[in-house]
N, C-alpha and C positions, 0 to 999 in steps of 0.2 A: 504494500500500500504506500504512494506515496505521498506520506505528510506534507510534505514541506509543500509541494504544489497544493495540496487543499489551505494549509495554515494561510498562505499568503492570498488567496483567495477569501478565507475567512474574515483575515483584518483586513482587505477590500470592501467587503460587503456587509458585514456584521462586528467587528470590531473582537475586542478581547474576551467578550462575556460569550460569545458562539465560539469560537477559537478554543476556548476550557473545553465546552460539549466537543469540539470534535476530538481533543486530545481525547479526554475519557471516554468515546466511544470508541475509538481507537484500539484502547485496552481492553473497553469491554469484548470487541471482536471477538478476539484471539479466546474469548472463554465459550462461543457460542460452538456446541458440536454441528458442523457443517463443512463440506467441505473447502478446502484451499481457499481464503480469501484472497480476490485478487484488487478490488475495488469499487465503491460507494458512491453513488448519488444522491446527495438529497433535494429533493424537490420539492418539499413543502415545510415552514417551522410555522407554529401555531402556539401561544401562551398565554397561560391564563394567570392569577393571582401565584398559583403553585408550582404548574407544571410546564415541562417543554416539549411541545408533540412533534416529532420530527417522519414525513416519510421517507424509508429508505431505498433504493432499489441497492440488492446488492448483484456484483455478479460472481460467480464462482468456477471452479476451473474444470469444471464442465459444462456442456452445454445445457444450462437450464440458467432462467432468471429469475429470483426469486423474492418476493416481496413482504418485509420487516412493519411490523409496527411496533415502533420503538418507543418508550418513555422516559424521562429524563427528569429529575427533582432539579430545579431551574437552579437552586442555592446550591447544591450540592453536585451537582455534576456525577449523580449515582444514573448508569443506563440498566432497564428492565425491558427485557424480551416481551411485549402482551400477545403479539397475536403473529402468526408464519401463514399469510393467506396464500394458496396455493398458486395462484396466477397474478397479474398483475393490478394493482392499482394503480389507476392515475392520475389522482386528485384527494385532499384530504380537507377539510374546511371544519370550520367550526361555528357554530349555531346557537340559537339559543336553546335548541333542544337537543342537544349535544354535538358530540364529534362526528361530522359525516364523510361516507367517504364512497367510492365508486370503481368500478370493477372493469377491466375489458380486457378478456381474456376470449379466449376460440368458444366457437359453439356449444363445448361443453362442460362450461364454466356459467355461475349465475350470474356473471356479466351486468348486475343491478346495483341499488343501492344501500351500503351496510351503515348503522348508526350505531351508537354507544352514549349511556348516558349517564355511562360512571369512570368519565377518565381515561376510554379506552381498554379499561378490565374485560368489558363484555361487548361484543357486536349481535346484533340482530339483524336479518334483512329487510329490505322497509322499501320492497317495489323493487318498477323500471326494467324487473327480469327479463334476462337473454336481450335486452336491447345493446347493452358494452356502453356502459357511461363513458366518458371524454376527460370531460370535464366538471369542476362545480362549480358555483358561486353562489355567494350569498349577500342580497339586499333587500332594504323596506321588508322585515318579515317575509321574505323569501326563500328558496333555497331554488334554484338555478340547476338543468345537468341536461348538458350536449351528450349527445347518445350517434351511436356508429350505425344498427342492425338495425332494418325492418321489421318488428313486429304488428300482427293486424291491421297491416298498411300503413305505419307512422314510423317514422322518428326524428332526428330531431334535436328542437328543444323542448324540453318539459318542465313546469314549476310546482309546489309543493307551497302550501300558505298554512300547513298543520305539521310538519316534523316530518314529512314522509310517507303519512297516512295516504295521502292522496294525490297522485299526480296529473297536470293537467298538459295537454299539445299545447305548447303557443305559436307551432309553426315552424316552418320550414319543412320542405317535401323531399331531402337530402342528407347525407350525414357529414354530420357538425364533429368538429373536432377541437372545437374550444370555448370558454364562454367566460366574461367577467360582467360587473353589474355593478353599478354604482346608482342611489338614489333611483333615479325610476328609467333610468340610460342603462341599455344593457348590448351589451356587444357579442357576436358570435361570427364565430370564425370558423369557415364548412371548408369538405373536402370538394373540389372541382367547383365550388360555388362562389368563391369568394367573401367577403365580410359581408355580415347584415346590419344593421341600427337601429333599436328601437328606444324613441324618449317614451314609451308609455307603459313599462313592465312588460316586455313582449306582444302589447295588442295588436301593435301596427307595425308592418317594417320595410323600410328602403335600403338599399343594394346600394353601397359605397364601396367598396374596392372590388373589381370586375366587369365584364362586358354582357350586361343585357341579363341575362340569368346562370350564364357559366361566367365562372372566375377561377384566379387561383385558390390552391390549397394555404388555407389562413392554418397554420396551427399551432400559434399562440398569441393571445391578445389579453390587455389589461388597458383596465381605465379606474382611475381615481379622481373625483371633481370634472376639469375640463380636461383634462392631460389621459391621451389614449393611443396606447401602440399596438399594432399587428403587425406580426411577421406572419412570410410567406417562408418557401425554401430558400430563396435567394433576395429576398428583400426585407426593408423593416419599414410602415410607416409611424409618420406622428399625428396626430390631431389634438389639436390645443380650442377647439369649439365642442367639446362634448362630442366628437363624435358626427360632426355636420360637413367637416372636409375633411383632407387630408393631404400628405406630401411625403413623399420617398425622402429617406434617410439614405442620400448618396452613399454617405461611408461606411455604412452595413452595406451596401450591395455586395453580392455573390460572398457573404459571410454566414455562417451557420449562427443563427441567435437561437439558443436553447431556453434561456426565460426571462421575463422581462419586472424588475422593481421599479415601482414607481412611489 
């Protein structure tokens, strides 16, 4: 594993208090029975008053990839094993009805929606089956999840205004592969379709990056206030209007952007 390239990333992005978590996950590793580690991704940190939810993808030196929910005592830099979900996750968010997270794996995996409402001790599934969530996001008492698979003709994005209980279409006849949401501006980003926009919680939406109804593959996009990025493969935009224009980031072109902080 190479530290020292994560470390200096760390104190790029998160500073000294993430830089401890990664040391001591580090050492946690080497106690988990699995095979050879070889190295780590994290793609999501989430914290609350206590804890530091981190997900992990790890890989290992065979060919399988295999997916960590890890938990971390924020003060103490202690890592616990909670949950080894068998396929991937690709998204982990946090709610006010707990920690939710999302699944997309092959065919024959429950490719839906898992929650926990104790920390991450326990998950339960809570919908969206065999569709392959994407993505999550969460605004205005929402919870937000781009979906890959065609189930009974839909997918999509779908919203949830109760924990999970209940999931609704908002649209799109294609599969999404990303999604953020701020205030009542919620952004998605499909495969072969291009970016959508809606200011209204998914009721209405216009086609901002793309020609006509096909576009590129968006997949990764974030918006916070007015400030909002999508990457494609080979490009990144900005929008600094919620979401109403936009403009290519020359200096990302033909660069791989893996995720985006705003």
């Amino acid at each position: 594993m190479k530290l020292e390239r994560r470390k200096f990333c760390a104190e790029q992005r998160y500073g000294n208090d993430y830089l401890r978590h990664i040391q001591s996950l580090t050492n946690f590793l080497h106690t988990v029975d699995t095979p050879l580690w070889i190295n780590f991704h994290v793609s999501g940190i989430f914290k609350n008053m206590k804890h530091t939810f981190l997900k992990i993808l790890v890989f290992c030196s065979i060919p399988l990839v295999s997916t960590f929910f890890i938990k971390a005592k924020a003060q103490e830099g202690v890592w616990i094993l909670m949950e080894n979900f068998s396929n991937t996750l690709t998204s982990i968010g946090t709610t006010p009805w707990g920690l939710v997270a999302g699944e997309f794996g092959n065919w024959q995996s429950f490719n839906g929606i898992y929650i926990s409402k104790d920390l991450g001790n326990m998950w339960t599934k809570s919908g969206l089956d065999k569709r392959g969530v994407t993505d999550i996001a969460y605004a205005t008492n929402t919870i937000y999840a781009s979906t890959y698979y065609f189930v009974d003709g839909t997918n999509g994005l779908f919203s949830s205004k109760n924990g999970g209980k209940d999931w609704v279409h908002l649209g799109g006849s294609f599969s999404a592969l990303s999604v953020s949401a701020y205030e009542n501006a919620v952004y998605l980003g499909t495969a072969s379709h291009g970016l959508w926009v809606s200011n209204d919680s998914g009721q209405t939406w216009v086609q901002k990056i793309g020609d006509g109804f096909y576009g590129p593959d968006v997949k990764k996009v974030s918006g916070t206030g007015d400030i909002a990025v999508a990457v494609t493969y080979d490009k990144t935009y900005l929008s600094t209007d919620r979401g109403n224009s936009w403009k290519e980031l020359e200096k990302f072109r033909y660069k791989t952007v893996s995720d985006i902080l705003i």
